[in-house]
C-alpha positions as CSV (number, residue, x, y, z in Angstrom):
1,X,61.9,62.2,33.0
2,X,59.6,65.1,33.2
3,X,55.5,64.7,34.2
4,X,53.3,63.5,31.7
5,X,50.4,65.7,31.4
6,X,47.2,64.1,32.3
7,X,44.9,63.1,29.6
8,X,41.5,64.5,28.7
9,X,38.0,63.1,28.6
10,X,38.0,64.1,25.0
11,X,41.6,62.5,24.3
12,X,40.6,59.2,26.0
13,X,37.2,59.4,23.9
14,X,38.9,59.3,20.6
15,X,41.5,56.6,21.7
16,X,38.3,54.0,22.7
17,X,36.9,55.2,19.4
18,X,39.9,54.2,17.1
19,X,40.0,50.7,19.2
20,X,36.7,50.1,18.5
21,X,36.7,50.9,14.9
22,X,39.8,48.9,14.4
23,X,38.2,46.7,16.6
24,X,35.5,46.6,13.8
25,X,37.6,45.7,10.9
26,X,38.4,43.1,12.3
27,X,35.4,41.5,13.6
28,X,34.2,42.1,9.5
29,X,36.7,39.8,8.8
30,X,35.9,37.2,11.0
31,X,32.6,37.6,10.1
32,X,33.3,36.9,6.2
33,X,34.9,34.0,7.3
34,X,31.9,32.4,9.0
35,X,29.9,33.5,5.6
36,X,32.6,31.8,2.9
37,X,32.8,28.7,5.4
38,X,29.0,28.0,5.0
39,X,29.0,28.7,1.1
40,X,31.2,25.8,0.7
41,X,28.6,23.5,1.8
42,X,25.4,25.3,1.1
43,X,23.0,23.8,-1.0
44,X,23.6,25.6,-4.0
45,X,22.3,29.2,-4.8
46,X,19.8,28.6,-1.6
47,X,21.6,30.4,1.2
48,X,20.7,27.5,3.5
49,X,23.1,24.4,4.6
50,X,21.9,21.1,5.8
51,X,22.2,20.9,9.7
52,X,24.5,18.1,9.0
53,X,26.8,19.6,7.1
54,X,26.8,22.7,9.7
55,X,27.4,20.3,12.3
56,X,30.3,18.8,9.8
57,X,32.4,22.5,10.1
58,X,32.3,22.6,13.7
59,X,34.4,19.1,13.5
60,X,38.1,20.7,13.1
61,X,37.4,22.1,17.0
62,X,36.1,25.8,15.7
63,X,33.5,26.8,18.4
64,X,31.5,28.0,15.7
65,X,28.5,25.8,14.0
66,X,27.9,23.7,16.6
67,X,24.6,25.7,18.4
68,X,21.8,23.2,19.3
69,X,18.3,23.2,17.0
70,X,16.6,24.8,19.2
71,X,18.8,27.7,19.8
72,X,19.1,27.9,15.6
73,X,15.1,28.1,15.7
74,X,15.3,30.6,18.8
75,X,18.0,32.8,16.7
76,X,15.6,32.8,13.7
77,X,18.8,30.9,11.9
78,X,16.8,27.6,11.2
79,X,14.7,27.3,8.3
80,X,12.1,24.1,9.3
81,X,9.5,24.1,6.8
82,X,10.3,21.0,5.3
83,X,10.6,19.0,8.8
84,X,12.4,16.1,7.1
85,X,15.3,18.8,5.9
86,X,16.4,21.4,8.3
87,X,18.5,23.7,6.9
88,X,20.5,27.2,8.5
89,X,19.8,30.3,6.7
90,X,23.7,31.6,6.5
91,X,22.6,35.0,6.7
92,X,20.8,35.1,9.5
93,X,23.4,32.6,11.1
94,X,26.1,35.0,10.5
95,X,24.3,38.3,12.3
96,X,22.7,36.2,14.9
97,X,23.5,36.9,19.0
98,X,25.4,33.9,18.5
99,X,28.2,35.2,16.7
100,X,28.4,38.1,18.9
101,X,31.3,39.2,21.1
102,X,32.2,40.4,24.0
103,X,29.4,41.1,25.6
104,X,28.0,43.1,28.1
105,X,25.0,45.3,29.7
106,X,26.0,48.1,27.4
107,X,27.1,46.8,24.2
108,X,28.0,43.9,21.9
109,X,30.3,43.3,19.4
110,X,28.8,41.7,16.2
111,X,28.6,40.7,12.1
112,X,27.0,43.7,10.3
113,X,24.0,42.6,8.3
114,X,25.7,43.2,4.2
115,X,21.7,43.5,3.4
116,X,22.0,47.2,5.0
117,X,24.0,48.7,2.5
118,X,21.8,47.2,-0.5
119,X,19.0,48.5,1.3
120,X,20.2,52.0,1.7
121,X,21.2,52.0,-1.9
122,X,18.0,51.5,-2.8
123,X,16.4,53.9,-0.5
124,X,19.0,56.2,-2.0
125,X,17.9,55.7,-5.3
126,X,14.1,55.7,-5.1
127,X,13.5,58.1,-2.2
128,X,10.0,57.5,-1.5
129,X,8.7,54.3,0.8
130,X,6.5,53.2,-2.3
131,X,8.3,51.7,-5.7
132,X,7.0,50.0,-9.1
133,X,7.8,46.5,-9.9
134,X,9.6,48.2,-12.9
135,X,11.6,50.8,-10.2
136,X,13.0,47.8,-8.0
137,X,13.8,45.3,-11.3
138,X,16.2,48.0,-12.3
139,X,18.0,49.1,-9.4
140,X,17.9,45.5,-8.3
141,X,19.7,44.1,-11.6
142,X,22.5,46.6,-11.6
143,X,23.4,46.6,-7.7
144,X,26.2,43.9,-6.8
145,X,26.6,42.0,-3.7
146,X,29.9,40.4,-2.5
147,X,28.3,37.2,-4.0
148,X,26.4,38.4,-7.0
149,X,27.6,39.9,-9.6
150,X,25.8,42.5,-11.9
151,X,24.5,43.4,-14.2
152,X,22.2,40.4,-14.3
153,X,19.2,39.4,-15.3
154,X,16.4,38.8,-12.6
155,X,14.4,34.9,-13.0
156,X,10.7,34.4,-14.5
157,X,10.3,33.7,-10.7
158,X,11.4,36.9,-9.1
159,X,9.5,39.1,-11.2
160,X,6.4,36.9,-10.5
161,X,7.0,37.5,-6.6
162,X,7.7,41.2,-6.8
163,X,4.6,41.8,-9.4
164,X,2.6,39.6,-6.7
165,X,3.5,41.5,-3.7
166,X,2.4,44.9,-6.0
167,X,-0.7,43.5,-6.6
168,X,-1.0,42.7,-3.3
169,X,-0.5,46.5,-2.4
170,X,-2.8,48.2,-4.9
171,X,0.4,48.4,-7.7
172,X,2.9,49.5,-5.5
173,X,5.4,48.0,-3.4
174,X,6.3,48.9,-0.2
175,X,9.9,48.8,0.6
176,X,9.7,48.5,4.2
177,X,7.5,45.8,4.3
178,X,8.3,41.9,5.1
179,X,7.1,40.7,1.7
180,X,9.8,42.8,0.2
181,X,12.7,41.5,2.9
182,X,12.0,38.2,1.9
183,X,12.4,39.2,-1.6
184,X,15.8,41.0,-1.0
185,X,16.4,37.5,0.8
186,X,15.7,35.4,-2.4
187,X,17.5,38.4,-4.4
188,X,20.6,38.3,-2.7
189,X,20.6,34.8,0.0
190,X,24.3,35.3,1.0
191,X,23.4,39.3,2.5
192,X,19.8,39.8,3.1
193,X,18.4,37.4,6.1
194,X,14.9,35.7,5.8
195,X,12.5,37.8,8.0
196,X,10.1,35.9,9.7
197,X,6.7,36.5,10.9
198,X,7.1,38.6,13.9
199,X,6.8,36.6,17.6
200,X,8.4,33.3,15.8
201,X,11.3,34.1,16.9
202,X,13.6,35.3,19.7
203,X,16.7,36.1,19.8
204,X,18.9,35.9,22.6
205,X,22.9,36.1,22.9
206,X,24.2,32.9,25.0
207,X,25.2,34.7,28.0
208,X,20.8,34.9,28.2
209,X,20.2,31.6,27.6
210,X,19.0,29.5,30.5
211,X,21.5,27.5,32.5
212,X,20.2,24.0,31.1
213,X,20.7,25.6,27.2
214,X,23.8,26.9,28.2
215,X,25.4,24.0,29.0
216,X,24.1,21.6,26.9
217,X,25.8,24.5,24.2
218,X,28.9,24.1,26.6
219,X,28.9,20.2,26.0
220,X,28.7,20.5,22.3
221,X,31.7,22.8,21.9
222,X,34.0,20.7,24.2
């Protein structure tokens, strides 16, 4: 058999590049899978699951679900503010570090937020950082979600938020603001995660966690 020729820095490139993408597709998948698997015991049209019934999922031996409170409420997942009902937000579950694979000092492998292609449909559509109530209604009602279906009409409540947050801003909405996230969140609970108040949180993949988290984690899964 005659010598193969030696491949090139740009061949090798495009070969890591088609693993990773394909790589991609199917993390998505998986990903999907941890979202449906939530929405079957969420309370209904909330986003949010009971820790117990997260807990429940993690029965059939998945090593999913089964994170400790604390790491929930250091991932920004956990959703405390009625201390007598602690619920997961399945959005930000689903993108947390927690979910993320295969790990390392220059990359990680993890569920895409769905929220960034609503968002960039609406940046697409209003091109400016600033919107009208009246602006976001309508491109809001007539964008679809994997989980909502348009066109639809928004509640007596959401309108109330999103005039609030304008009046709030002088009449004008700012898109890039947190008031606005946490609208997208109640506008679309499946996609957008709940963004909280900034230094509430931090997220940290399991490989940073500290040796006593870690394995109580460890114990949990086993």
């Amino acid at each position: 058999l005659g010598k193969k020729e030696p491949m090139t820095f740009a061949q090798v490139a495009q070969v890591v590049q088609t693993i990773e993408e394909r790589w991609g597709n199917w993390r998505t998948f998986e990903c999907m899978e941890y979202k449906s698997g939530l929405m079957e015991v969420e309370e209904f049209g909330t986003g949010r699951v009971r820790l117990s019934s997260f807990y429940g999922k993690a029965l059939n031996g998945t090593w999913q679900f089964s994170e400790t409170t604390d790491y929930l409420k250091q991932l920004g997942c956990l959703d405390d503010s009625e201390p007598t009902n602690p619920r997961v937000i399945i959005a930000n579950y689903v993108t947390s570090f927690s979910n993320c694979i295969a790990s390392s000092g220059h990359y990680s492998v993890c569920c895409t937020s769905e929220c960034e292609s609503l968002f960039g449909h609406i940046e697409k559509k209003l091109g400016t950082a600033m919107a009208s109530p009246e602006e976001l209604v309508s491109i809001v009602s007539s964008l679809p979600s994997s989980t909502v279906d348009a066109p639809r009409e928004l509640s007596a409540v959401m309108m109330q938020r999103l005039q609030a947050i304008a009046t709030e801003h002088g009449g004008s909405i700012p898109i890039y603001g947190r008031l606005f996230a946490q609208w997208m969140h109640h506008a679309y609970p499946h996609e957008c995660e709940f963004p909280h108040v900034s230094g509430t949180t931090s997220p940290k993949s399991i490989q940073d966690l500290m040796p006593q988290e870690t394995l109580q984690m460890t114990t949990n899964k086993t």
